[in-house]
C-alpha positions in Angstrom: 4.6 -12.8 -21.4 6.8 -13.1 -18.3 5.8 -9.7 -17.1 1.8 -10.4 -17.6 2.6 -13.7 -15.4 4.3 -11.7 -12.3 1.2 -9.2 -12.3 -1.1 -11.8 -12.2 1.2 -13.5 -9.7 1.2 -10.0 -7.7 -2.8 -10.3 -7.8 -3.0 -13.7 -7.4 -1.0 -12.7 -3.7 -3.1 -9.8 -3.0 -6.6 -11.6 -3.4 -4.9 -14.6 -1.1 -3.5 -12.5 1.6 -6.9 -10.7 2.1 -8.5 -13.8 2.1 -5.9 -14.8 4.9 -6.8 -11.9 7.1 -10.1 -12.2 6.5 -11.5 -9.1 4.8 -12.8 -11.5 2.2 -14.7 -13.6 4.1 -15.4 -17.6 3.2 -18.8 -18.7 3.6 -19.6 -21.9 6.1 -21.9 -24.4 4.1 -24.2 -26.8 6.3 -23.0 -30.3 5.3 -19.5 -30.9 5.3 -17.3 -29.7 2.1 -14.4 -31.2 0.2 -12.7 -29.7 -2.6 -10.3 -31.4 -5.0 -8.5 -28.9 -7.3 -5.3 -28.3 -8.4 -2.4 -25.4 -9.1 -1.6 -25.9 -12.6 -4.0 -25.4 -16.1 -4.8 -29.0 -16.4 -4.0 -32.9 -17.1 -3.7 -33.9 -12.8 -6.2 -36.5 -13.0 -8.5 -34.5 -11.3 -11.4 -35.8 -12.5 -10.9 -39.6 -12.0 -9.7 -38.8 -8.5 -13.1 -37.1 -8.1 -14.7 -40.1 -8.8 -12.6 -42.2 -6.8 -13.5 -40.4 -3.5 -17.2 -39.5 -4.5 -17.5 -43.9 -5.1 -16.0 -43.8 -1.4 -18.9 -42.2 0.4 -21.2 -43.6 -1.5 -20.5 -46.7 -0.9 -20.2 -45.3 2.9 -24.2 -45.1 2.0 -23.5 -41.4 2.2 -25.5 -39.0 -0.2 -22.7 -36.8 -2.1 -23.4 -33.4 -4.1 -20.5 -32.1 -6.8 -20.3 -28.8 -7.9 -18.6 -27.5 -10.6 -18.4 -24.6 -12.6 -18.6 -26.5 -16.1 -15.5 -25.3 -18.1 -15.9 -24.3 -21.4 -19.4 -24.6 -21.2 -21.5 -22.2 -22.6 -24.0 -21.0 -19.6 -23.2 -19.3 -16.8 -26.8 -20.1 -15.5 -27.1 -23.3 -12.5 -27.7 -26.1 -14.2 -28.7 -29.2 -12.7 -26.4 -31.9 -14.2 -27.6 -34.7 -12.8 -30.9 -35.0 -9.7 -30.4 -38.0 -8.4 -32.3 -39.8 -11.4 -31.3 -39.0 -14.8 -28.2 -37.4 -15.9 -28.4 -33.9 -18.4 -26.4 -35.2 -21.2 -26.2 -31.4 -23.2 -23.1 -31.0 -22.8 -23.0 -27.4 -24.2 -24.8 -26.2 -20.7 -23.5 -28.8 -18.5 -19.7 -29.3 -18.8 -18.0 -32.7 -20.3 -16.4 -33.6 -17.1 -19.7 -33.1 -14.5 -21.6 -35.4 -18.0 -18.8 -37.8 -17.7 -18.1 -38.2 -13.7 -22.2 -38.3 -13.4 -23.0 -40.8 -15.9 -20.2 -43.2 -14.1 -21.8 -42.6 -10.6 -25.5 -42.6 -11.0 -25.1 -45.6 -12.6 -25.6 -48.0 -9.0 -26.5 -44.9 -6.9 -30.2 -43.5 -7.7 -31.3 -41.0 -5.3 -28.1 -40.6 -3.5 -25.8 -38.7 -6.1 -26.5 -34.8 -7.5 -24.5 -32.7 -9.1 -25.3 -28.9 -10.6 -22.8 -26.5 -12.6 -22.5 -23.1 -11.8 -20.3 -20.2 -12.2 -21.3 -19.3 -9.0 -20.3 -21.7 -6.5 -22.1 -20.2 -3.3 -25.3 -20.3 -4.9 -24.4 -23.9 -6.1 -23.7 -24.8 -2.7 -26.9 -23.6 -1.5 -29.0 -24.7 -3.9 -27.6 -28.2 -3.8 -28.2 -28.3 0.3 -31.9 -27.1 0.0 -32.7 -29.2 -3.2 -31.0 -32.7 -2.4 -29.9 -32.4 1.0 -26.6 -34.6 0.7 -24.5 -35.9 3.6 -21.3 -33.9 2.1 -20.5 -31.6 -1.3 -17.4 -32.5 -3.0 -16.0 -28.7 -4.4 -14.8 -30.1 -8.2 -11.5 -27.8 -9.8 -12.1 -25.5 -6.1 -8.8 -24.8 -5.0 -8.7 -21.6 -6.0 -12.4 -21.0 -5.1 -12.1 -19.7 -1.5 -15.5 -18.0 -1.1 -16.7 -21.7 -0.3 -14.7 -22.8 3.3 -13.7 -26.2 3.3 -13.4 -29.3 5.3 -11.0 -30.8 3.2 -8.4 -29.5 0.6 -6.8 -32.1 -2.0 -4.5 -30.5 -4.8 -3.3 -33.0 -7.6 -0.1 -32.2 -9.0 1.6 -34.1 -12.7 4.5 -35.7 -11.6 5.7 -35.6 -14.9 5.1 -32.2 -15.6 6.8 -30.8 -12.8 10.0 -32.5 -12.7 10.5 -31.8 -17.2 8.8 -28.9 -17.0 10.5 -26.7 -14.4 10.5 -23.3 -16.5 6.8 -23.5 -16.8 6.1 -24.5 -13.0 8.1 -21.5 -12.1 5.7 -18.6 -13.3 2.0 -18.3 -13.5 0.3 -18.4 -16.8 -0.3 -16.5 -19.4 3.8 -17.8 -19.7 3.7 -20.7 -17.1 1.9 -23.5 -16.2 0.2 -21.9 -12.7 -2.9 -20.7 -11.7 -1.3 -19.2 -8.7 2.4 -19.2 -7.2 3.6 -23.2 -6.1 4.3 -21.7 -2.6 0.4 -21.8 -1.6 0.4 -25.4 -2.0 0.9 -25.2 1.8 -2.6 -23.9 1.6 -3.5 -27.5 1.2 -4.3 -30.4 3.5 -2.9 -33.0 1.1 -1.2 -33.3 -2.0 -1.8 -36.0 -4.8 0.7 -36.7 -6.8 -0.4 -38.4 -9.9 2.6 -40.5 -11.2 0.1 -41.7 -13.9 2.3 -44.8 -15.6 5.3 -44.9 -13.0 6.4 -45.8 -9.8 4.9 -44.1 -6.6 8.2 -42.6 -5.2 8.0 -39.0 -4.8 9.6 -36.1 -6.7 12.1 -34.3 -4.3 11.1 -30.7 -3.5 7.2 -31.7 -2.9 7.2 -32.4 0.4 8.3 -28.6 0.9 4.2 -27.9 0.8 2.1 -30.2 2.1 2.7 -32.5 5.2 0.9 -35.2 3.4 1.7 -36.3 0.2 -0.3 -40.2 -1.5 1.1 -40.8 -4.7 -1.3 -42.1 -7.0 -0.8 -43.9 -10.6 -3.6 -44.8 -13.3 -4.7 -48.0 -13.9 -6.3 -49.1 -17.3 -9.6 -51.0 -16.4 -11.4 -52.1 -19.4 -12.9 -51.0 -23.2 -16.3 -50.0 -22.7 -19.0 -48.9 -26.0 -21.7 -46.6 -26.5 -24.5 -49.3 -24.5 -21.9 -49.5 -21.5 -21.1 -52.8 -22.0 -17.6 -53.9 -20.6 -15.7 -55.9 -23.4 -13.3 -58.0 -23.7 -9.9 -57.0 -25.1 -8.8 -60.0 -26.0 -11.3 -59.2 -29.1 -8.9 -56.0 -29.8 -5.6 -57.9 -30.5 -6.0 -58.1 -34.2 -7.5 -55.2 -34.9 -5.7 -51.3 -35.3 -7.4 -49.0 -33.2 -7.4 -45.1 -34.7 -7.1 -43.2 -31.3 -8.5 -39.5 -30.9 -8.0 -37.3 -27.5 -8.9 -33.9 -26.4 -7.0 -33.4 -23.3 -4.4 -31.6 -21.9 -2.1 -34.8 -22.0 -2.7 -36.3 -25.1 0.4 -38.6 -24.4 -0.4 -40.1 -21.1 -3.4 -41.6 -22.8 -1.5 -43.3 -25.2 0.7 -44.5 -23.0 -2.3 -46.5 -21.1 -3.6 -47.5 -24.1 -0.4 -49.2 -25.2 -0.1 -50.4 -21.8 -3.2 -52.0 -22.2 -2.3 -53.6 -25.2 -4.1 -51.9 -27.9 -2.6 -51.7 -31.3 -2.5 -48.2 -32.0 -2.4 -47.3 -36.0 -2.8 -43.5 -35.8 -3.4 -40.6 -33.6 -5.4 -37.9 -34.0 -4.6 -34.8 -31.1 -7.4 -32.5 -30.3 -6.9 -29.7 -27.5 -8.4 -30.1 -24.2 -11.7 -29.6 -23.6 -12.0 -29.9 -27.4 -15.8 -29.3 -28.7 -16.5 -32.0 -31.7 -18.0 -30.4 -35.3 -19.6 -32.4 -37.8 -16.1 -31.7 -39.7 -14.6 -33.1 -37.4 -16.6 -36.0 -37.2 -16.3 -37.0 -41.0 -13.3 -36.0 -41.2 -12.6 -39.2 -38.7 -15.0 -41.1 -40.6 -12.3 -41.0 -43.9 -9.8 -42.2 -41.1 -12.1 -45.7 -41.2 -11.1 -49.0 -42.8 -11.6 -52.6 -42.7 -10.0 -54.3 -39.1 -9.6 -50.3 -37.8 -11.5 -49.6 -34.3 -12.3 -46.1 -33.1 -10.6 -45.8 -28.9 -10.9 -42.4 -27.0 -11.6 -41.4 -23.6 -14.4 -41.6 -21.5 -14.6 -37.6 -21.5 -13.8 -37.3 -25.3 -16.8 -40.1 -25.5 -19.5 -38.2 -24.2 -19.5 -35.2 -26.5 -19.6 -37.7 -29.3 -22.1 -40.1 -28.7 -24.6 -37.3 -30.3 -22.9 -38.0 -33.4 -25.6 -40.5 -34.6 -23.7 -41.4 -37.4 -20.4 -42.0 -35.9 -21.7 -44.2 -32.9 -24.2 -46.4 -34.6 -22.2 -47.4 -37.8 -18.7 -47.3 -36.7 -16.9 -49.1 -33.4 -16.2 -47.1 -31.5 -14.6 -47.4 -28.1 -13.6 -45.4 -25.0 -11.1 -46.8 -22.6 -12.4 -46.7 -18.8 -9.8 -45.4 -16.1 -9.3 -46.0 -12.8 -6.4 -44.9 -10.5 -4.2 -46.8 -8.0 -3.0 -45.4 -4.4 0.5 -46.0 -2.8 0.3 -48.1 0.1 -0.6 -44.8 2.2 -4.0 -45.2 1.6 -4.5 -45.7 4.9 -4.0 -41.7 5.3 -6.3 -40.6 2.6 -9.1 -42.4 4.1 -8.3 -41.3 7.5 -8.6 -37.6 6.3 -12.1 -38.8 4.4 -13.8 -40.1 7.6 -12.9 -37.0 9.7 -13.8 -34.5 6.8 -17.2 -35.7 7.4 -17.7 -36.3 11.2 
């Protein structure tokens, strides 16, 4: 597939350069916009690092928008995931992720958070400014979007990934790991790079692209259930927990869980973005025994809480994330504030 990869490469170049010249033209928005995306198919961190910056403003008293395009959902339509009020919890037309980052930030911020998905991003953006008038928009997975111009461009990169996996950062998919060639990271204003369990220090070779680079690590903050209540895992330590994940790094997940201190008995992979069946469901079910405890993630959570029967006579569990920042903090928040002045 390495020939499909440089064509797409090749267009991937083309499409860029005229967007650099300017015969594709980017479209200004009226409220300030920020987009975190990244260059690779998946597994960043990009969605708790959404969260992290959306809780910033807000707690700035700032009214933030998201957009996203939904992946894997099955409209194309704009659908409003969340207005401010109530969140859309169909996952089929709204997305997992937008489901998952709105039901953690409506939660203490009624009136003052929206968020729509939409394939097309313009008309997302305009609709979101003339429906809920928020201070800023935060661009969700928009780093390749460039019909939308930007106050702000974040790009997370897997540490991980890119130092074991260097065949696979070299070329674009269908063979690599790229949604476009690693040069254009330059494209960005800053680069995150998510060391997810490790150290902050910095893989050699990044600072090639950015001139700002905040390592970032994930920190394991509690065991939630299906009512939101935050529990205490001190209750966990003689119990097995069966662990199923639908992401695109199974492993990290793991890895926080045992970090946590969970007592993982078996795990069952799903691939990312996974949609949940009713076979799949009781198929987890015969997984069950006495002292066994169901733990996923928050995003593998929402799409099966409509699982009646799995949520209301089975424990089940999702572990809540957070994520840490090097001590250059100091420099993403600098870049926040002026994003939106």
């Amino acid at each position: 597939m390495i020939p499909v990869s440089i064509l797409y490469s090749f267009i991937m170049f083309i499409r860029n350069k005229l967007y650099d010249l300017g015969v594709f033209k980017s479209i200004n928005i009226p409220v300030p916009v920020i987009s975190v995306g990244n260059i690779t198919t998946g597994g960043t961190g990009k969605t708790p690092f959404t969260i992290f910056i959306a809780e910033y403003y807000l707690e700035k008293n700032l009214k933030v928008g998201i957009i996203s395009r939904g992946y894997k959902r099955k409209s194309k339509d704009l659908v409003i995931v969340c207005d401010g009020t109530s969140v859309n919890q169909d996952i089929e037309m709204s997305g997992d992720e937008p489901v998952m980052i709105s039901n953690t930030l409506l939660c203490e911020n009624k009136n003052k958070y929206f968020a729509v998905a939409c394939s097309d991003r313009v008309n997302a953006a305009e609709f979101m400014v003339n429906k809920f008038h928020p201070d800023l928009i935060i661009l969700d997975d928009g780093f390749q979007h460039r019909k939308i111009k930007r106050n702000l461009d974040i790009v997370l990169i897997d540490a991980q990934d890119f130092s074991n996996n260097v065949f696979r950062n070299l070329f674009t998919i269908p063979s690599g790991n790229l949604r476009e060639n690693i040069t254009n990271l330059k494209r960005a204003d800053l680069i995150i790079q998510n060391n997810k369990q490790d150290s902050y220090d910095l893989i050699p070779g990044v600072s090639d692209y950015a001139s700002e680079i905040i390592s970032i690590r994930y920190k394991s903050e509690y065991i939630m259930d299906s009512k939101n209540s935050i529990l205490d895992k001190e209750q966990f330590k003689k119990k097995k927990a069966l662990v199923f994940s639908g992401l695109a790094d199974n492993g990290s997940f793991i890895k926080q869980l045992e970090k946590f201190g969970i007592n993982i008995d078996e795990h069952v992979e799903f691939s990312d973005h996974y949609e949940y069946s009713e076979k799949d469901i009781a198929f987890l079910i015969t997984k069950f025994r006495d002292e066994v405890i169901y733990i996923t993630t928050e995003k593998d959570f929402v799409k099966v809480v409509k699982f009646k029967k799995l949520i209301s006579d089975y424990p089940v569990y999702f572990l809540k994330i957070d994520i840490e920042l090097n001590d250059k903090n100091n420099v993403l928040i600098k870049m926040l504030d002026e994003a939106v002045k």
